[in-house]
C-alpha positions in Angstrom: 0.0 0.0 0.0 0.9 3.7 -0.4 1.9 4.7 2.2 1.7 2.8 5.1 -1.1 4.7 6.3 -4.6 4.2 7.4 -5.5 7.5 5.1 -3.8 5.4 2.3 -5.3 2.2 2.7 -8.8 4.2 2.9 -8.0 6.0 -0.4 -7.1 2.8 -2.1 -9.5 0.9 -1.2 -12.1 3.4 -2.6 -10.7 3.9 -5.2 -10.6 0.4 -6.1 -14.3 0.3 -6.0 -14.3 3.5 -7.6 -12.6 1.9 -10.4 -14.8 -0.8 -10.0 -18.0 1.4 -10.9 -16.4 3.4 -13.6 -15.4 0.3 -15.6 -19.0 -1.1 -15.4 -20.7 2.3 -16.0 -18.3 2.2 -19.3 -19.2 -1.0 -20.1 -23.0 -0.7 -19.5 -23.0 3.0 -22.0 -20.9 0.9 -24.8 -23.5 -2.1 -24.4 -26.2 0.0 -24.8 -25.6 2.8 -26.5 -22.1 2.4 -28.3 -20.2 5.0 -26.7 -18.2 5.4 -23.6 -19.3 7.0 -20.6 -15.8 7.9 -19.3 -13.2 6.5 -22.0 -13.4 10.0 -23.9 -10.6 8.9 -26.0 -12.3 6.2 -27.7 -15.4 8.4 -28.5 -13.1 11.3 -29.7 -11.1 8.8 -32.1 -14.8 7.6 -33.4 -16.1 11.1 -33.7 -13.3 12.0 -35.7 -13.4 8.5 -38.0 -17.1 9.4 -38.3 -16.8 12.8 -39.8 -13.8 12.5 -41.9 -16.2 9.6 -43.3 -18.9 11.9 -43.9 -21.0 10.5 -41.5 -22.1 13.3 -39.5 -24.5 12.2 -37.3 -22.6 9.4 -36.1 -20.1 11.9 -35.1 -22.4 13.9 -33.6 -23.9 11.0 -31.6 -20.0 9.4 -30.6 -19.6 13.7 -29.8 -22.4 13.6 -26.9 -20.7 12.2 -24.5 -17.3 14.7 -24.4 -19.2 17.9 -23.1 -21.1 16.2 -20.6 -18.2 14.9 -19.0 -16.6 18.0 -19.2 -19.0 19.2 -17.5 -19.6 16.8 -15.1 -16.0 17.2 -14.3 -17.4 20.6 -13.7 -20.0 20.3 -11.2 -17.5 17.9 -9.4 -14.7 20.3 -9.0 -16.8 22.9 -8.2 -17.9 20.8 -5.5 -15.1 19.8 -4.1 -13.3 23.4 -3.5 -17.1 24.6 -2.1 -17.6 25.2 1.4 -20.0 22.8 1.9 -20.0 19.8 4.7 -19.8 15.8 3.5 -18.7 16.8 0.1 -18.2 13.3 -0.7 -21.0 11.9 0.6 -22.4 14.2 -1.8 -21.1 13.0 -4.9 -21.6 9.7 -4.4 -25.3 10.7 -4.1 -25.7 12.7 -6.7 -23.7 9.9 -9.2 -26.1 7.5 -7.6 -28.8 9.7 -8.8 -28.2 10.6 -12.3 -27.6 6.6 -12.6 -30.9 5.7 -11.7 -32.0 8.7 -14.3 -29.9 6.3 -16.3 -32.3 3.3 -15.4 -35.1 5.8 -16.0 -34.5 7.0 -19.2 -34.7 3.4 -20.3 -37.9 2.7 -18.7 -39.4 6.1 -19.4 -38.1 6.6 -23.1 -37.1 4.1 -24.4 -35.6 5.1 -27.8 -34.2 8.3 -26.6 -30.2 7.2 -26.4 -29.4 10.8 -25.9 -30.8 11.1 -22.3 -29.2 8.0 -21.3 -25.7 8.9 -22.9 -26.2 12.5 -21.0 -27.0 11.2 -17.6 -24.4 8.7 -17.6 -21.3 10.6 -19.1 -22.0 13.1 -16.2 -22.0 10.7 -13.8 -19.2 9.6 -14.7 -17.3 13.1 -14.8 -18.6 13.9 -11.7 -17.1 10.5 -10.1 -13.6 11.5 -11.3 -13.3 14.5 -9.3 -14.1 12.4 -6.0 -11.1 10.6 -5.2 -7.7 11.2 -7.4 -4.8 9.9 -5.0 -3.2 7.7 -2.7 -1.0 10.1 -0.9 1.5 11.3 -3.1 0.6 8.9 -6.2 -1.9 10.6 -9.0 -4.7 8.5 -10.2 -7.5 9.1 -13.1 -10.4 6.7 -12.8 -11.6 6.5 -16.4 -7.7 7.1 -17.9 -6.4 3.5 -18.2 -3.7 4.4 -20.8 -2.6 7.0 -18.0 -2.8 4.1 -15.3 -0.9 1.8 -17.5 2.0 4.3 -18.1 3.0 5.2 -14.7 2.7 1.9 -14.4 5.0 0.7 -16.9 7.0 3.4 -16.2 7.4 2.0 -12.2 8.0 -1.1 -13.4 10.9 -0.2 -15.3 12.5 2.3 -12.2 12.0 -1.0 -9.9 13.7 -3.3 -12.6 16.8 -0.5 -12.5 16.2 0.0 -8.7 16.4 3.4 -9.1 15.1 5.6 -6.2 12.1 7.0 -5.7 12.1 10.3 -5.9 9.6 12.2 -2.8 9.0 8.7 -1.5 7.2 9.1 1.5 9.0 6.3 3.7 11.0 3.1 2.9 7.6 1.3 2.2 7.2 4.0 -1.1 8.9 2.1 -3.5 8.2 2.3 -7.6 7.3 -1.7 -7.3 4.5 -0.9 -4.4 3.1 2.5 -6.5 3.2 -0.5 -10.1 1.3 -3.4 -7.6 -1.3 0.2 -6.6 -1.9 0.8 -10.2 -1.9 -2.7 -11.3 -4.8 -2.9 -8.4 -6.8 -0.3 -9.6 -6.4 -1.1 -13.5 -7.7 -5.0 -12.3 -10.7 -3.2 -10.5 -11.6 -1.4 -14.1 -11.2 -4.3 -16.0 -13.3 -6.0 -13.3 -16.1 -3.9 -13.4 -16.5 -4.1 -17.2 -16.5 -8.0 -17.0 -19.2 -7.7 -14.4 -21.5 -5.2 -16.3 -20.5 -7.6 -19.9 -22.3 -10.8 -17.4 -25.4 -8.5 -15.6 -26.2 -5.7 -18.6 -27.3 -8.7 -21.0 -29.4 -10.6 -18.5 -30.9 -7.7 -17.2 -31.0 -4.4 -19.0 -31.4 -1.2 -17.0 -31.7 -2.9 -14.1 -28.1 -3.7 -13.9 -27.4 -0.1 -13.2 -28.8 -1.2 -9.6 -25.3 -2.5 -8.7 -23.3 0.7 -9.0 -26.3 2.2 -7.4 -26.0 0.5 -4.0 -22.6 0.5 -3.9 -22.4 4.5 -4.0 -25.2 4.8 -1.7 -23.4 3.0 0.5 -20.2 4.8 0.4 -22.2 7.8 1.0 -24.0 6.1 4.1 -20.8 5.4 5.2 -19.6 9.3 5.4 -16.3 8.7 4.4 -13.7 11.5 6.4 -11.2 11.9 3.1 -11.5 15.2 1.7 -12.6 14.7 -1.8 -10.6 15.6 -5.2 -7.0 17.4 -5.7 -5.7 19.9 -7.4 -5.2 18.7 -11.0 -8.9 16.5 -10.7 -8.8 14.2 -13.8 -10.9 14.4 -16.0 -8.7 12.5 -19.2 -9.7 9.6 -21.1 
């Protein structure tokens, strides 16, 4: 763990489960909708395929999702430097919330994608302002080419045994800060294999599973103070 410290081991863990909900909520968008809620790079490269194809409204469609992110990434940073008490709590709830808008949209319009692709791409922004460290190590949620460079990048300072540079004690190592992102890149591919079993079998309704899980984080009241400087918002 990174570091050694019960603060640590709290941020890791949630954002584990954190990465956790963000691979299913991607997974779940792409099932249903063909685009990404959170992966914004794989929507940007089809936009772009899509218009220099002259397919404009498949562009414009693959082009929902960026600005709502943005902005969700909005709303959550904006959040997180307020004044306000249980900021995290918060977001959890209101993620939880525009997911079961998620479930709605289904229910209630069925045939509208846009709604769907608007709640969840916020959701989805918002939840990558919560959490974006473990002490001194960045992580982005919904950036796995990110995750797997630093990681790849540890792995290589470990392999030389070259020192970490700002470690935080002897326990701060580049192989511990590779295992933490090889952790939370498992948790993402987790998630997606989960929602790839439960979206099939049950449809909207298999948007119930993130929902509980953030409700519950937000019962909890968790003490860390949510976001950093820097929130991510890349993908």
């Amino acid at each position: 763990m990174l570091p050694s410290t019960s603060l640590a081991r709290e941020q890791a863990w949630l954002l584990a489960v954190l990465a956790l909900i963000a691979g299913y909520v991607d997974a779940y968008t792409f099932l249903n909708y063909q685009v990404y809620g959170s992966f914004m790079s794989g929507n940007t490269t089809q936009a772009g395929l899509n218009a220099g194809e002259g397919d404009l409204a498949g562009a414009g469609y693959n082009f929902l999702p960026i600005p709502m992110f943005v902005a969700g990434v909005f709303i959550g940073t904006f959040l997180v430097y307020s004044y306000l008490a249980n900021r995290l709590r918060l977001l959890f709830a209101l993620v939880a919330v525009l997911l079961l808008l998620g479930i709605a949209t289904v229910t209630l319009t069925p045939g509208a994608a846009w709604l769907g692709i608007i709640a969840l791409s916020l959701a989805m922004g918002i939840m990558n302002t919560s959490v974006t460290s473990v002490g001194p190590q960045r992580i982005n949620l919904g950036y796995v080419s990110g995750t797997l460079n630093s990681l790849a990048r540890h792995l290589a300072l470990a392999a030389k045994e070259m020192p970490l540079l700002g470690a935080t004690g002897p326990q701060d190592t580049h192989a511990r800060r590779a295992a933490l992102l090889a952790a939370i890149w498992t948790a993402f591919v987790f998630g997606a294999l989960l929602a790839g079993i439960a979206t099939p079998r049950y449809s909207a309704l298999s948007l119930v599973f993130p929902v509980v899980i953030l409700l519950g984080l937000a019962a909890c009241n968790p003490t860390l103070e949510p976001g950093a400087p820097g929130a991510s918002g890349k993908g």
